[in-house]
DOZATOR-800414 format. One line per field, with one value per residue (C-alpha): residue number from 1; x, y, z; residue in three letters. Coordinates in Angstrom, 3 decimals. Each point is the difference from the previous one (the first is absolute). Layout:
! DOZATOR-800414
nr = (NUM,...)
c1 = (X,...)
c2 = (Y,...)
c3 = (Z,...)
rest = (ALA,...)
***
This chain:
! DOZATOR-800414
nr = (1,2,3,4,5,6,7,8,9,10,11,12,13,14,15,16,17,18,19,20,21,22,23,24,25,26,27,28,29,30,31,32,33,34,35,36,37,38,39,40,41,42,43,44,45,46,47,48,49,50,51,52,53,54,55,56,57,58,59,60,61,62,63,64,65,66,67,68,69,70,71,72,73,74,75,76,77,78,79,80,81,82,83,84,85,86,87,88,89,90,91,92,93,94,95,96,97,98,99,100,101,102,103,104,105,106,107,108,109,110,111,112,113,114,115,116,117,118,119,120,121,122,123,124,125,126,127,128,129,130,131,132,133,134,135,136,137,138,139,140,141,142,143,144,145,146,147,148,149,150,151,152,153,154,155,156,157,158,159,160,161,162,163,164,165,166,167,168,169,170,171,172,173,174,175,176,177,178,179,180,181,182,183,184,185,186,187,188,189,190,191,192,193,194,195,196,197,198,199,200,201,202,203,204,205,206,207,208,209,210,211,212,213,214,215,216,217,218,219,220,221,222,223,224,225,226,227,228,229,230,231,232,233,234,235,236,237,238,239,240,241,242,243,244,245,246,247,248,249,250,251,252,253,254,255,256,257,258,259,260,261,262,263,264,265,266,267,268,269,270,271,272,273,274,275,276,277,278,279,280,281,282,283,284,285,286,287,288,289,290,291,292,293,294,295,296,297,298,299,300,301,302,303,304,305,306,307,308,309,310,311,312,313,314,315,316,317,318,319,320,321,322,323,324,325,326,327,328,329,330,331,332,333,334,335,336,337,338,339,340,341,342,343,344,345,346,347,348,349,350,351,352,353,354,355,356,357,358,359,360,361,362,363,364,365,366,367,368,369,370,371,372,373,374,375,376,377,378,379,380,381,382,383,384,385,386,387,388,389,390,391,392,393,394,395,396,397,398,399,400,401,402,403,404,405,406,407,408,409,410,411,412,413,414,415,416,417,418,419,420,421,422,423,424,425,426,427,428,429,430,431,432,433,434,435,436,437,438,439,440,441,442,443,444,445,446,447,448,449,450,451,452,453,454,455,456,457,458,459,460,461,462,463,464,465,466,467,468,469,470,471,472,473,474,475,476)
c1 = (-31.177,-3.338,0.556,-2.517,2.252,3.332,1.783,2.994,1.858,-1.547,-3.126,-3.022,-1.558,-3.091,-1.332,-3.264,-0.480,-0.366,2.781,2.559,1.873,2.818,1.330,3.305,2.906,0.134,-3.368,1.889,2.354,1.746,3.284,2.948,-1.503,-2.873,-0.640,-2.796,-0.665,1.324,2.063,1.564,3.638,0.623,2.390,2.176,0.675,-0.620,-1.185,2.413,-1.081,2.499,-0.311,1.296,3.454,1.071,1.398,2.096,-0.671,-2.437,-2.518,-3.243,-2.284,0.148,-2.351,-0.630,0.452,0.335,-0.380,2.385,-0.919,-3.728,-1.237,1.029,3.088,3.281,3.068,3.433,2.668,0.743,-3.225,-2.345,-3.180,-0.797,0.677,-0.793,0.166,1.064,-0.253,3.842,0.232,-0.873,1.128,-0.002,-0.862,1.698,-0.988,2.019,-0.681,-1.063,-3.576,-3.645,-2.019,-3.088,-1.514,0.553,-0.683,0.029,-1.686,1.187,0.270,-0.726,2.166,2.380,1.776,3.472,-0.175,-3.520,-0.571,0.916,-0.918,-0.465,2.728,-0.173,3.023,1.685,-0.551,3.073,2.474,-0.665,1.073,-3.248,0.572,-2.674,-2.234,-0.311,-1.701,-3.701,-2.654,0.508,-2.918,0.237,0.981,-1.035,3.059,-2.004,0.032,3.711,0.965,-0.893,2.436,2.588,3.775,2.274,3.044,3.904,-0.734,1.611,0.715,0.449,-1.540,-3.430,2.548,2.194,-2.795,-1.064,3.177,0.198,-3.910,1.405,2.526,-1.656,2.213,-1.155,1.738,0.252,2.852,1.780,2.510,-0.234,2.726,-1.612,-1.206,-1.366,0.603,-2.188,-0.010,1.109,-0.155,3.347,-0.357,-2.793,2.027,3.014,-2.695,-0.735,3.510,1.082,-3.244,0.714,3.314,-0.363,2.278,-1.401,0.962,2.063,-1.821,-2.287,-1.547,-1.200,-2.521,-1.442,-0.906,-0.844,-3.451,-1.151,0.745,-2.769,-0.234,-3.774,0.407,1.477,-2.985,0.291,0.431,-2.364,1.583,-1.360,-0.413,-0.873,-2.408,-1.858,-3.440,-0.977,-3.606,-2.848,-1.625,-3.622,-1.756,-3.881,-1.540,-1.523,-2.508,-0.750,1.331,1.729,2.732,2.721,2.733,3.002,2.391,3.679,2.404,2.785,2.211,-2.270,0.315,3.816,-0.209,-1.955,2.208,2.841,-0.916,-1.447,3.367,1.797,-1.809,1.184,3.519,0.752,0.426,2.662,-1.212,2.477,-0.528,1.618,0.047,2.592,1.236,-0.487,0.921,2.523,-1.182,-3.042,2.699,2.182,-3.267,-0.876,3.151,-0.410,-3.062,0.413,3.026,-1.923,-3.439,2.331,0.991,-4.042,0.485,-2.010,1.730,-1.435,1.300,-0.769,3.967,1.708,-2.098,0.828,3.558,0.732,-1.855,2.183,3.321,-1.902,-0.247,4.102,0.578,-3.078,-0.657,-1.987,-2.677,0.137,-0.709,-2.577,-0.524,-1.549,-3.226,1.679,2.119,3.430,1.772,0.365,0.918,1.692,-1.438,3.304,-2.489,-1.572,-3.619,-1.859,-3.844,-2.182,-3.900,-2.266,-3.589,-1.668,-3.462,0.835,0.480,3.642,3.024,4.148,1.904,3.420,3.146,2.487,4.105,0.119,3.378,1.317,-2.777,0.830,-2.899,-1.299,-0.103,-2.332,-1.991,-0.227,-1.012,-2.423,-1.473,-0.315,-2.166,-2.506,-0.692,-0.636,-1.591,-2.298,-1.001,-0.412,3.175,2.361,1.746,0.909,3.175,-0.335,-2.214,2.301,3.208,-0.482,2.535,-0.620,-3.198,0.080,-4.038,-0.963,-2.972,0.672,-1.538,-3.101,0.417,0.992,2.789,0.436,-1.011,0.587,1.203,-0.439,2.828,-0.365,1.470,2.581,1.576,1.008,-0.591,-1.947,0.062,-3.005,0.513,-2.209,-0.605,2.794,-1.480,1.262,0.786,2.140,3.127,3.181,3.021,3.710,-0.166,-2.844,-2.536,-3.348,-0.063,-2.307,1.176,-1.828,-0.733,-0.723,-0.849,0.733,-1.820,2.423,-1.469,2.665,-0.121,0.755,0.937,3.451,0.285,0.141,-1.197,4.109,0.437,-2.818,0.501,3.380,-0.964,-2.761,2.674,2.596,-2.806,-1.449,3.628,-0.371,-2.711,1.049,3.373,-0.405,3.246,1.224,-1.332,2.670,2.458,-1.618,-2.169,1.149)
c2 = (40.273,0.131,2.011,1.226,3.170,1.137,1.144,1.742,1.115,3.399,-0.201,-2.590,0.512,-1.639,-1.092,0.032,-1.745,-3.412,-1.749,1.423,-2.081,1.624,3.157,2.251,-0.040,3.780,-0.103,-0.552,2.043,-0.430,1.694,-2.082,0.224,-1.515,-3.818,-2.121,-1.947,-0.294,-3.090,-0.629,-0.783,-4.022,-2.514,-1.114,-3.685,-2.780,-3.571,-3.089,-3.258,-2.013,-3.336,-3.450,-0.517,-3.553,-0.939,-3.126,-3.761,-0.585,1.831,1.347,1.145,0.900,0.683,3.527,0.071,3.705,3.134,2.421,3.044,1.060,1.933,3.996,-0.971,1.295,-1.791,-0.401,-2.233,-3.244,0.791,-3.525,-0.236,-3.087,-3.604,-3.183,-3.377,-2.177,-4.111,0.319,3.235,3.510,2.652,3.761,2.015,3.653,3.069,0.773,3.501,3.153,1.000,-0.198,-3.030,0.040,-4.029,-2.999,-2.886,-2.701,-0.502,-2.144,-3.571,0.618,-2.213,2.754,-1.173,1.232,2.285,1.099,3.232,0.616,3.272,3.345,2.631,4.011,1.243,3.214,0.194,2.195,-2.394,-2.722,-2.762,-2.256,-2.192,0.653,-3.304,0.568,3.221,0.641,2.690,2.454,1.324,4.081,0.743,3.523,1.976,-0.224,-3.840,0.250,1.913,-2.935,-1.899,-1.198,1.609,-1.737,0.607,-1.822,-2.580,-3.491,-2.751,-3.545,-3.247,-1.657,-2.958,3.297,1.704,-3.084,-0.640,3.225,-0.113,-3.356,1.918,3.147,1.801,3.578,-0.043,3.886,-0.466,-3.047,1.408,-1.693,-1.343,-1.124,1.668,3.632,-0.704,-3.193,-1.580,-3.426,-3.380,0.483,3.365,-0.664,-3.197,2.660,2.339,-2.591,-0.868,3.490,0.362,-4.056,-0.045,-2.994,-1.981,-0.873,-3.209,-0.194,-0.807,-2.037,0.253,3.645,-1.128,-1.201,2.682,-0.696,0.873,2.136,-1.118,-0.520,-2.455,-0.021,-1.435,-3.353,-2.187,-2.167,-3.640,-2.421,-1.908,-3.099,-0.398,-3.541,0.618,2.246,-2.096,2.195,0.937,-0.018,3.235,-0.396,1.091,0.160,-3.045,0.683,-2.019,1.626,2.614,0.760,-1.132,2.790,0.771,1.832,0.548,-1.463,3.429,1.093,-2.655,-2.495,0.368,-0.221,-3.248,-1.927,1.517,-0.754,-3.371,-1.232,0.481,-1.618,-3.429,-0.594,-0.748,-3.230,0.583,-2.249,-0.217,-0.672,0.384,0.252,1.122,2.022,0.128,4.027,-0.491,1.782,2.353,0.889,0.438,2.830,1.306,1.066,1.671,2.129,1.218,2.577,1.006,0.245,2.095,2.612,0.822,0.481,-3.416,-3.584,-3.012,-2.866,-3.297,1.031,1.578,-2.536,-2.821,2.632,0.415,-3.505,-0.413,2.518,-1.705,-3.253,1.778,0.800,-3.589,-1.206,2.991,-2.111,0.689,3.692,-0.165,0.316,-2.257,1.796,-0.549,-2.976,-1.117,0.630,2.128,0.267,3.722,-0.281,2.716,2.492,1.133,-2.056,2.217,-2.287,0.162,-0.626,-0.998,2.190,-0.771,3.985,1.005,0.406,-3.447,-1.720,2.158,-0.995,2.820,-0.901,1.297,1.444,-0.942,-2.705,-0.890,3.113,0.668,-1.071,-1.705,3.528,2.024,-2.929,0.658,3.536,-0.561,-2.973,2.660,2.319,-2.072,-1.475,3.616,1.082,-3.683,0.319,3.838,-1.320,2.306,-2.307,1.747,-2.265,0.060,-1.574,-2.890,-0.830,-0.958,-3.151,-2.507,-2.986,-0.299,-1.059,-0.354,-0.103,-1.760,-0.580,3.420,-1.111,-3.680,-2.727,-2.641,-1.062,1.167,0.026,3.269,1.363,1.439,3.845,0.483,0.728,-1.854,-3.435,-0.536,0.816,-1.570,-0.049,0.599,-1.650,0.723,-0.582,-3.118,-0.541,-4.294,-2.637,-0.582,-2.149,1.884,-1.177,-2.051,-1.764,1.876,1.587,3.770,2.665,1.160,3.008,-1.756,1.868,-2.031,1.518,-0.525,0.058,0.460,0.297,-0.237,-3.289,0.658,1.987,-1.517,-3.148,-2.141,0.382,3.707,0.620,-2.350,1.567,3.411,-0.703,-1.752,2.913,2.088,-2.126,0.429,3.411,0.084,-2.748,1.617,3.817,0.504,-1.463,2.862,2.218,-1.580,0.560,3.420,3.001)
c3 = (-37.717,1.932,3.381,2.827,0.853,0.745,3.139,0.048,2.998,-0.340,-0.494,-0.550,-3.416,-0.874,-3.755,-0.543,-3.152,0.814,-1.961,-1.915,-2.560,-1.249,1.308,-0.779,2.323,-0.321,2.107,2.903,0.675,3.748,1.272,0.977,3.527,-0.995,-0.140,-2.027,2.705,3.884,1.507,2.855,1.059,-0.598,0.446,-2.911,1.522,-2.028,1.356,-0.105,0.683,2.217,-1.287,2.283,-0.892,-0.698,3.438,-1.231,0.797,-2.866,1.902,-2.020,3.163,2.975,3.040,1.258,3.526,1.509,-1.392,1.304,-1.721,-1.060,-2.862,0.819,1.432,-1.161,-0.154,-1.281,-1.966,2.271,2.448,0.673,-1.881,1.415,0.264,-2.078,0.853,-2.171,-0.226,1.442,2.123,0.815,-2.123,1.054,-3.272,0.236,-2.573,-2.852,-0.552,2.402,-0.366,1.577,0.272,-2.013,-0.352,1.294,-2.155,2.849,3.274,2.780,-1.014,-3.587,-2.823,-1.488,-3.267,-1.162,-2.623,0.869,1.809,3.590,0.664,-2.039,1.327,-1.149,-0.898,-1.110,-4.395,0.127,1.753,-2.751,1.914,-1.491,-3.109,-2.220,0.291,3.458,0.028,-0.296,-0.094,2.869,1.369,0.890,3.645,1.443,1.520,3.321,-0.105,-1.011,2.881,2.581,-1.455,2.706,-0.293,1.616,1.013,-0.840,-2.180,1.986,-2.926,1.613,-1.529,2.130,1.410,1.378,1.560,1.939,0.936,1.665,1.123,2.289,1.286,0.971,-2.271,-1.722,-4.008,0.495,2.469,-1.837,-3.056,-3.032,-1.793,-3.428,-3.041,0.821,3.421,0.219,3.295,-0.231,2.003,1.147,1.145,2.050,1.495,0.981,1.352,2.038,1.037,0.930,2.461,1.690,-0.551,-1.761,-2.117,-3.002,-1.963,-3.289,-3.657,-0.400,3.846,-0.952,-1.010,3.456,2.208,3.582,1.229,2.891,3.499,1.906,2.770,-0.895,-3.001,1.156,1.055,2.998,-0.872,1.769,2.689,-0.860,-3.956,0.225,2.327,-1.941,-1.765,-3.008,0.717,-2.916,-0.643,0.374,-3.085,-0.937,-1.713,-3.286,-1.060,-3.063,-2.286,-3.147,-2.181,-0.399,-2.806,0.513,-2.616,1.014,0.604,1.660,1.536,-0.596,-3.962,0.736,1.456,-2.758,-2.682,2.194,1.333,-3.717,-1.250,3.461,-0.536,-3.207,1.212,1.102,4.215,1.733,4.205,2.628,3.938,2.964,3.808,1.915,3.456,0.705,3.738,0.217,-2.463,2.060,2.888,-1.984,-1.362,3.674,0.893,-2.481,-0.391,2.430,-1.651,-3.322,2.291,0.940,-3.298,-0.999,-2.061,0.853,-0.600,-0.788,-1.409,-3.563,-0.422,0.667,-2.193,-2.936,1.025,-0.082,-3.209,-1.036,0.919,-1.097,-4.189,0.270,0.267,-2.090,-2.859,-2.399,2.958,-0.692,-3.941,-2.335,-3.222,-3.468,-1.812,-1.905,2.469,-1.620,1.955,3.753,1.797,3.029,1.656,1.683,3.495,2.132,0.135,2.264,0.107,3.023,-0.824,2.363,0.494,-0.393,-0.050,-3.566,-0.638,-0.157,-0.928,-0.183,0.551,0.284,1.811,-2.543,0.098,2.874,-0.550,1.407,2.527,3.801,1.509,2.002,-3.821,-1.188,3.729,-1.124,-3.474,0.987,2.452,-2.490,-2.582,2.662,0.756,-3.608,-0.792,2.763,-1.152,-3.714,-0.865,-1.464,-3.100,-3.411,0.802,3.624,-1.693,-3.682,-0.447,2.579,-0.678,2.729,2.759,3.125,0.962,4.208,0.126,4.099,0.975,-0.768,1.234,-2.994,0.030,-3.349,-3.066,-3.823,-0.911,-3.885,-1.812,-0.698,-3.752,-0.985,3.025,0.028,3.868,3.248,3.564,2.359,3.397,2.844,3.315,3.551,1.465,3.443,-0.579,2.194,-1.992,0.736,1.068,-0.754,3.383,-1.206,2.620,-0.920,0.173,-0.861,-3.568,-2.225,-3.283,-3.311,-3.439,-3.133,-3.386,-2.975,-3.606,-2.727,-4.119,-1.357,-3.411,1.442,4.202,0.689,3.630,0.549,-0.079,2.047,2.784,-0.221,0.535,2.519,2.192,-0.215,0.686,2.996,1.541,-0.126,2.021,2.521,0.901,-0.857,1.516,-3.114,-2.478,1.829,-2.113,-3.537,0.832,-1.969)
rest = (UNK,UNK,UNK,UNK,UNK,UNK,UNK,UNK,UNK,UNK,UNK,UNK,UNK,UNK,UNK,UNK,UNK,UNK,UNK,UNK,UNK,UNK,UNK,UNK,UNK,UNK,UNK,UNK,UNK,UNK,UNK,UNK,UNK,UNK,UNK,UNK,UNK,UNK,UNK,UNK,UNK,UNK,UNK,UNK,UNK,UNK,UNK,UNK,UNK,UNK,UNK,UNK,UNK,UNK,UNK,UNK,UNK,UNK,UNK,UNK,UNK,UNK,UNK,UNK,UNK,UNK,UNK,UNK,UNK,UNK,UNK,UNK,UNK,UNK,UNK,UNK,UNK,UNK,UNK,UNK,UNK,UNK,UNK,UNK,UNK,UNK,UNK,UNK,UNK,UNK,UNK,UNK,UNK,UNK,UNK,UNK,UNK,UNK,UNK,UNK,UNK,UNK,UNK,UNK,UNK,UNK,UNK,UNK,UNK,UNK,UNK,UNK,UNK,UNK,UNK,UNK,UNK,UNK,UNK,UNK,UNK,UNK,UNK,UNK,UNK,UNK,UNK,UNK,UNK,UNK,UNK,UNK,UNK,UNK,UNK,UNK,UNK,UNK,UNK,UNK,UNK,UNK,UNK,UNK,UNK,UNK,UNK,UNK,UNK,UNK,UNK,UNK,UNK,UNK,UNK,UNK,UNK,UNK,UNK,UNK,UNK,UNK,UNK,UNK,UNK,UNK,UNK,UNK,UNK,UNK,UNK,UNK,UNK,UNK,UNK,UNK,UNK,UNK,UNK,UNK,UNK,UNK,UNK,UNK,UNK,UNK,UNK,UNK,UNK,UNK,UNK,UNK,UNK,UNK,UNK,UNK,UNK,UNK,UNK,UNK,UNK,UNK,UNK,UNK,UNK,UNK,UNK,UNK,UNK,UNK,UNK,UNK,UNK,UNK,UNK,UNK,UNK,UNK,UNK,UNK,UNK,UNK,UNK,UNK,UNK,UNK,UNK,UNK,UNK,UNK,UNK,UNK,UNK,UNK,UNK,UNK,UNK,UNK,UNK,UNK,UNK,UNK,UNK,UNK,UNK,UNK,UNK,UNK,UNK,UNK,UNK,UNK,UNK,UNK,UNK,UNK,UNK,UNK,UNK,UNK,UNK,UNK,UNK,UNK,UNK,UNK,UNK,UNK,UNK,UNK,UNK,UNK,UNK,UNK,UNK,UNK,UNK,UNK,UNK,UNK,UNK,UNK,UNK,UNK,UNK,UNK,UNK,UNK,UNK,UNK,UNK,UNK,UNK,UNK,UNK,UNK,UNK,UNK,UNK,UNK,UNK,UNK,UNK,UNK,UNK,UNK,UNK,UNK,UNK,UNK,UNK,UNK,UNK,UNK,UNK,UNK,UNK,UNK,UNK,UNK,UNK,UNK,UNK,UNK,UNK,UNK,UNK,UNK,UNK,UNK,UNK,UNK,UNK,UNK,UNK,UNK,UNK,UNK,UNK,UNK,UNK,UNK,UNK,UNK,UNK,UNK,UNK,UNK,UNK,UNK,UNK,UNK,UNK,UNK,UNK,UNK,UNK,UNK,UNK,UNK,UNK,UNK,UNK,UNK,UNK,UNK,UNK,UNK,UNK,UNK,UNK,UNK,UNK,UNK,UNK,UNK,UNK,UNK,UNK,UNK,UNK,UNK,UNK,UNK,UNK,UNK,UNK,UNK,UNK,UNK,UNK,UNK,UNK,UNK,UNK,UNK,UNK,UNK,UNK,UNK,UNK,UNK,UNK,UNK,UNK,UNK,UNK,UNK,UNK,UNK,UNK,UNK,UNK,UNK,UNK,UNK,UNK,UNK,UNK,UNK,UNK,UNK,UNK,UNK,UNK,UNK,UNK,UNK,UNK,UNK,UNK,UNK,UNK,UNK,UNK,UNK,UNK,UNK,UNK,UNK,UNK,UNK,UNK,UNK,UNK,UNK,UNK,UNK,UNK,UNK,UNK,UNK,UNK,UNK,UNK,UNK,UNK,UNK,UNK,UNK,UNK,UNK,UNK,UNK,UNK,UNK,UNK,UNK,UNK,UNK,UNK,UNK,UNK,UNK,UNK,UNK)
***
């Protein structure tokens, strides 16, 4: 062993010869107060990398759209990391262990890939909550560093879905009691929160599930007067004369849609159309739509079309089925989950309405309410956007009559909706009147419906709409 010189916690000793090579241990003789050499106090944590979880759906990457921790940070079981967007929704990733963030692996709107590295957390060695192939190398930590760690207080376990339910609400977890595993606040307990500080009644299984949202009178735009009135204006934008070619990769929603569309065209579409007398529909619509304001909920016609779809599938459920890959079996599908196609900033998304059949026309208001809010913020969750089983499209908001609507797989059918056209019609006395007119867009699969079923259903479901007193008799 070649050595310069020796310190011991005693004394400095010098040797002068300029190497030595070998030398005998009983040289150096220290008391057991004395130390070869002098550390300081470390942590003992080891490094785990907290790899992207497969999040269902087939889904391989994911977008990396907020960051809600940063390296330093500390956090717990169940806290939010951050959230990924994937080519069907927005997924909140929450830690699974308690420890100190050291790396992240991802900046904002970088590809992540499941299985890869999210983010490198610290933990405790001596807990031993780490499999094995997740830890790495751990760097030393100096017991000052250690000490600016963040303690915090009673730990508050509650999935993201939970804590965002009770962020709408304006609800602190540390006053809600938790009824699930070591005290884990639940959906449920946040909905009888809720109910104990309205006095609200809330509805039987399966309308949990839809949770009304804040009431603010703010929130409920104005309508225009005069919508047909209203001449869309171009934006003016800069003429370029000259410039360069660009190439963006195809991600998010967008990548949905061609996977999802590719695989649409290759069944064999059936079209059938239609318009509907919503006269007196308009009429009811109006009465109660103040009804529906002061209850912090804006009603448009959307709930009823889906209603009386709904009522429509009881009568018709070949409509509200799905055919397999080689087209030998046929699921009737038990709910009526409902989807709505939304034009976003993000590109087209279907979320649908879950359990129609036993929803009354204001819990598909509140739920409809609820998933333009989070479709409009980019929020929508995987389960709010699978699990569709029928689509009902409204391509009137923006200002179309007809179109030719695309079946979303696995579903067998979709209807486009157009926009109210006030049009002279004949009344029962033969006079001309002012009627609101609506035409409707059916697309249905031809291998399993036939022109007959879906004229069928598209009548039942046109007399829906044209005498809505008449739902009284079949709502649930």
């Amino acid at each position: 062993v070649c050595i310069h010189r020796v310190r011991s916690c005693s004394s400095i000793r010098f040797i002068k010869s300029k190497y030595v090579c070998v030398f005998d241990k009983s040289a150096l003789k220290f008391s057991h107060q004395q130390r070869l050499f002098r550390t300081s106090a470390v942590s003992c944590g080891q490094i785990v990398q907290f790899k992207l979880s497969d999040i269902g759906e087939g889904i391989t990457e994911v977008t990396v759209k907020e960051w809600y921790i940063k390296e330093g940070d500390s956090v717990s079981q169940f806290d939010s990391i951050c959230e990924v967007q994937s080519d069907k929704a927005s997924v909140t990733i929450t830690s699974r262990y308690d420890g100190i963030i050291r790396k992240l692996h991802y900046s904002i709107d970088d590809i992540a890939f499941v299985g890869k590295p999210l983010v490198d957390i610290e933990i405790d060695a001596s807990k031993g909550v780490a499999s094995e192939e997740d830890v790495v190398e751990t760097p030393p930590m100096s017991h000052e560093e250690h000490t600016h760690q963040e303690i915090k207080g009673h730990k508050t376990l509650a999935t993201p879905a939970v804590r965002r339910l009770a962020m709408e609400n304006n609800i602190k977890l540390s006053e809600v009691v938790g009824t699930g595993k070591d005290n884990r606040i639940l959906k449920e307990d946040i909905l009888n929160y809720l109910a104990k500080q309205t006095g609200a009644i809330l509805p039987p299984s399966p309308k949990a599930e839809i949770v009304p949202p804040q009431r603010r009178a703010e929130a409920v735009p104005a309508a225009p007067k005069d919508k047909a009135r209203k001449i869309p204006v171009p934006v003016p934008r800069p003429i370029a004369f000259a410039g360069k070619d660009k190439t963006e990769p195809v991600t998010g929603f967008q990548k949905a849609m061609v996977k999802t569309m590719s695989a649409a065209l290759k069944i064999p579409h059936f079209g059938y159309s239609d318009e509907i007398d919503l006269t007196q529909l308009v009429q009811l619509r109006e009465e109660l739509k103040p009804l529906a304001e002061m209850r912090g909920v804006k009603l448009s016609f959307m709930p009823f079309f889906i209603k009386a779809a709904s009522l429509g599938l009881l009568q018709y459920p070949i409509l509200n089925a799905s055919l397999d890959e080689n087209c030998q079996n046929v699921t009737y599908k038990a709910s009526h989950n409902i989807g709505v196609a939304m034009d976003t900033e993000q590109g087209l998304i279907v979320p649908n309405v879950k359990n129609v059949q036993v929803c009354s026309v204001f819990d598909i208001a509140v739920e409809l309410n609820r998933l333009q809010s989070l479709g409009s913020a980019g929020q929508l969750g995987t389960s709010d956007l699978t699990g569709g089983t029928f689509t009902l499209s409204n391509i009137g908001t923006i200002g179309g009559t007809y179109a030719k609507p695309v079946i979303l797989p696995p579903e067998v059918a979709i209807g486009a909706l157009g926009k109210i056209q006030v049009l002279p019609r004949f009344n029962s006395k033969g006079e001309v009147v002012k009627a609101r007119i609506m035409n409707v867009s059916w697309s249905a699969d031809h291998r399993i419906i036939d022109g007959a079923t879906m004229a069928r259903f598209s009548n039942l479901w046109k007399s829906y709409l044209e005498n809505p007193a008449s739902m009284l008799l079949d709502l649930k």
